[in-house]
N, C-alpha and C positions, 0 to 999 in steps of 0.2 A: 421621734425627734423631740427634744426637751426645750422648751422656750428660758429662755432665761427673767429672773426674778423680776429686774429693772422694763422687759415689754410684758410681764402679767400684768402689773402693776400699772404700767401705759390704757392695755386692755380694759383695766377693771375700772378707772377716769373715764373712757371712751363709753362704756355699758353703763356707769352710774349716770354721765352726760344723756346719754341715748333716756336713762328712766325717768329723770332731770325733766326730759322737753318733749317728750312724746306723746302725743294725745293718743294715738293707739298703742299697742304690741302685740303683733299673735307670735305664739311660737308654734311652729310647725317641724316635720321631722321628716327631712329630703332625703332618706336614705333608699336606696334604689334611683334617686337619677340622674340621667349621663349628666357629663360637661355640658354637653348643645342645651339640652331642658335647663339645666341653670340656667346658659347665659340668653337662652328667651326668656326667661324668669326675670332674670336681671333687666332687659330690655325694658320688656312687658310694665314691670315696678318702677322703673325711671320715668316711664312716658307719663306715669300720675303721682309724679311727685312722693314714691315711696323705696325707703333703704332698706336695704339686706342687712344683716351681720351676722357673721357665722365665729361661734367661740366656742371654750369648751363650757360642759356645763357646772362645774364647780365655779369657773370663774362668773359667769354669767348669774350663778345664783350670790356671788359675794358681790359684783358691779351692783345688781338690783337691791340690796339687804336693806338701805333705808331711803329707798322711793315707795312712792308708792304701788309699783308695781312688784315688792317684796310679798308676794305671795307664789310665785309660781315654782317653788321648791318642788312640788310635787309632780311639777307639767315637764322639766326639765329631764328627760329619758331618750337614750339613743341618739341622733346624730341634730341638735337643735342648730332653726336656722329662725333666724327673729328677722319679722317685717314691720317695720316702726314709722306713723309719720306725724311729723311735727304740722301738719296743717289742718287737716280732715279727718275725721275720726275713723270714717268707710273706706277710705282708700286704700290701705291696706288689703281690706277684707274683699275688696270688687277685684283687686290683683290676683289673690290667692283662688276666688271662686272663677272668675277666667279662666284661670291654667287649670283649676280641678275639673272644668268640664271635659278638655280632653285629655287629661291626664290622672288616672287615680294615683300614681305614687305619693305625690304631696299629701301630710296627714296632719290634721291641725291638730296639736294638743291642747293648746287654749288662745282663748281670743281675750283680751283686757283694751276696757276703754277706759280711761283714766282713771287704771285702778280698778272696775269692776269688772269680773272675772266672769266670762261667757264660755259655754259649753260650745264644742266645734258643730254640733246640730244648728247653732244660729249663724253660722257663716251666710246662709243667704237671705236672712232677714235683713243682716248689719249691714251686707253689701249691698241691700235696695237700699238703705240710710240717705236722702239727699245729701250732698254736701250744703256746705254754709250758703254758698251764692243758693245755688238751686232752693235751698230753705227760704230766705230771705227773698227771691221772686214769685215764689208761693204763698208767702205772707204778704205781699203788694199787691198781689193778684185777688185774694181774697180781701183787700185793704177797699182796693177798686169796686168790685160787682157789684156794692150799693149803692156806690154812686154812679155807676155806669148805668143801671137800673134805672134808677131816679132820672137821671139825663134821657133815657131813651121814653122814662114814661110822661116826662113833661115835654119831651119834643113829638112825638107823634101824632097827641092831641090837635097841636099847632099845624101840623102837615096835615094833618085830615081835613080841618077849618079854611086851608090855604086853596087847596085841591075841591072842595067845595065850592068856596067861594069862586076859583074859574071857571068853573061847569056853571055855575049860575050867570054868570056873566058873558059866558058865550052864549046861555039860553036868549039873554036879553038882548043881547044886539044880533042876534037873528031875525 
């Protein structure tokens, strides 16, 4: 069935939007599985803040031609299904390595994080990626240990001096 001129057009807005704002995009290529593995797919990708889109691949290589993600000419083969998300770079990639544990169908052709272009062997490097928060309480946490350090090494001195001095003060009123 033949889409008409006026929703390619709608499509190819919607995919250059999608290249526009996307801090990831992997394309991967769902061919072999059912409806149900979709619409857990789709679940699965909702609950972390990550979209689906499924288009054909001419239009998907004309939506992307001047974002940054205009390289994946190549990756576009067989039945593309794009996982994009505009907040987290990983979240994509923890989706798709998810479902590929119990599932081989799903086949990534390429993974791109804003623009740099990653072979699908790093799928589960990217998907241990912290996100932002997680980065940023890891940077707090390492901000702290010197000075938690420092606190603990000037206060125990003080405890041991405390702790001394009532062991000698019960010696004396004995």
């Amino acid at each position: 069935m033949s889409i008409t001129l006026s929703k390619k057009k709608d499509i190819i807005e919607k995919i250059k939007s999608i290249g526009d704002n996307a801090k990831s995009i992997i394309v991967t290529n769902y061919q072999g599985l059912t409806s149900p593995e979709i619409t857990k797919l789709r679940s699965s990708a909702r609950e972390k803040d990550v979209n689906l889109f499924i288009a054909k691949n001419n239009l998907l290589k004309i939506g992307l031609k001047n974002t940054v993600y205009n390289n994946f000419d190549e990756y576009l083969k067989g039945q593309s299904l794009l996982f994009f998300s505009n907040n987290e770079l990983s979240s994509s990639a923890k989706v798709i390595n998810d479902f590929c544990k119990n599932n081989d169908k799903l086949k990534v052709n390429v993974i791109s994080l804003s623009g740099k272009v990653f072979s699908s062997k790093d799928l589960e490097y990217i998907s241990n990626l912290p996100t932002k928060k997680e980065a940023i309480q890891s940077f707090i946490f390492l901000l702290k240990m010197p000075i938690n350090k420092l606190v603990n090494t000037l206060k125990y001195p003080k405890l041991k001096l405390i702790i001394l001095l009532k062991e000698l003060s019960k010696k004396t009123n004995v």
